[in-house]
N, C-alpha and C positions, 0 to 999 in steps of 0.2 A: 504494500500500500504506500503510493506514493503524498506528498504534499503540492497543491499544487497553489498559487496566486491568481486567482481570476479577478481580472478589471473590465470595463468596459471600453472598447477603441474609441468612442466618439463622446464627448463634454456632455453633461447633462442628461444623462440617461438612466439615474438612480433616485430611487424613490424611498424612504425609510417612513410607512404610513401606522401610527402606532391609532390601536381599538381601546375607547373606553367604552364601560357600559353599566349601567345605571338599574338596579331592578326595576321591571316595569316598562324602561325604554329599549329603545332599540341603541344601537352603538354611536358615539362623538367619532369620526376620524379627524386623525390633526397627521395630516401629510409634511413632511419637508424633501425638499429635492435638492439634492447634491453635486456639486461641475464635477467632480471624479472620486475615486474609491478603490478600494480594492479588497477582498477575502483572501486568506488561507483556509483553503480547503481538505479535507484528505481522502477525500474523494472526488471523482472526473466521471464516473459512469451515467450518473443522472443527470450528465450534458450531451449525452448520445445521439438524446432526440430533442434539444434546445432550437426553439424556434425566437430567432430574432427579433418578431412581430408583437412576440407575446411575452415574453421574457422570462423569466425565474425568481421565486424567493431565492431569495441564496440563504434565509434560515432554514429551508429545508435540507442545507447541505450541513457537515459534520463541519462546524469551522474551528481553527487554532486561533484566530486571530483577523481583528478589520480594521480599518478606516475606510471613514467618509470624511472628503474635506470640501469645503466652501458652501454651506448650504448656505439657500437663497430663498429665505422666509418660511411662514409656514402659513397651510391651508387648513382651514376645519372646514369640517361638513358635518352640519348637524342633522337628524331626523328630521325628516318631516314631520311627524308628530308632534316635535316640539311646535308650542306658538312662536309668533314671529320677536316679541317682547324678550322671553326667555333665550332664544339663539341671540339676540343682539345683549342681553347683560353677562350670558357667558361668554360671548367671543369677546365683550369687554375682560373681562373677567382673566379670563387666557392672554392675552394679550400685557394684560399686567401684570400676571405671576404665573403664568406657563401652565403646566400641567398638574403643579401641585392648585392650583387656583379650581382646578376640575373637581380635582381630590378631595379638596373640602369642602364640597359642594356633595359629596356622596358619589363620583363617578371611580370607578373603576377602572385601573390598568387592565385589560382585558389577554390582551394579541398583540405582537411588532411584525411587520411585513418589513421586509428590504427588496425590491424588486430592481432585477438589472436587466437593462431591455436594449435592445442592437445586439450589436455586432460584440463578443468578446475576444478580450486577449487570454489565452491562459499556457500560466508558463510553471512549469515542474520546477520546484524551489527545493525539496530535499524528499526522502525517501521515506 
């Protein structure tokens, strides 16, 4: 079993979209998107059938080690469910003290996605 480093070849193609979720509600996403990155992986098989279009978690792979560097804001996406009052004093809310601002508010860390989408680089780093 080897170690491998997978990046993405082209800027901007990384998404790291973390799930809160509330009983009773449906999930907050608070997405941030990153100019580049990269995993250590130690595994490469479950890139066999990697489609460019669609991309991958890369937390479904067994990782040693990442970085993501230069993100470039963040996005929430609230239910529908919610009213329109309550999305606007939590995205204040977020905005002022992040995700712990969620947290005491009753939302729970749920799920983290990191999706890499295009074209990868991946290069065998040690064994």
């Amino acid at each position: 079993m080897g170690k491998y480093k997978i990046s993405t070849k082209e800027k901007n193609k990384i998404v790291e979209t973390e799930f809160y979720y509330k009983q009773g509600s449906d999930s907050i996403k608070v997405s941030t998107a990153y100019r580049s990155g990269w995993v250590i992986a130690t595994e490469q098989e479950i890139l066999n059938d990697y489609n460019p279009k669609v991309g991958i978690d890369v937390r479904s792979l067994e990782l040693e080690d990442h970085s993501f560097l230069d993100g470039r804001g963040d996005d929430i996406e609230f239910p529908d469910s919610l009213p329109e009052e309550e999305k606007d004093r939590l995205s204040d809310m977020y905005y002022e003290s992040g995700t712990e601002g969620l947290e005491d508010e009753g939302w729970e860390h749920d799920d983290t996605e990191v999706w890499f989408v295009g074209e990868l680089k991946i290069e065998k780093v040690g064994d």
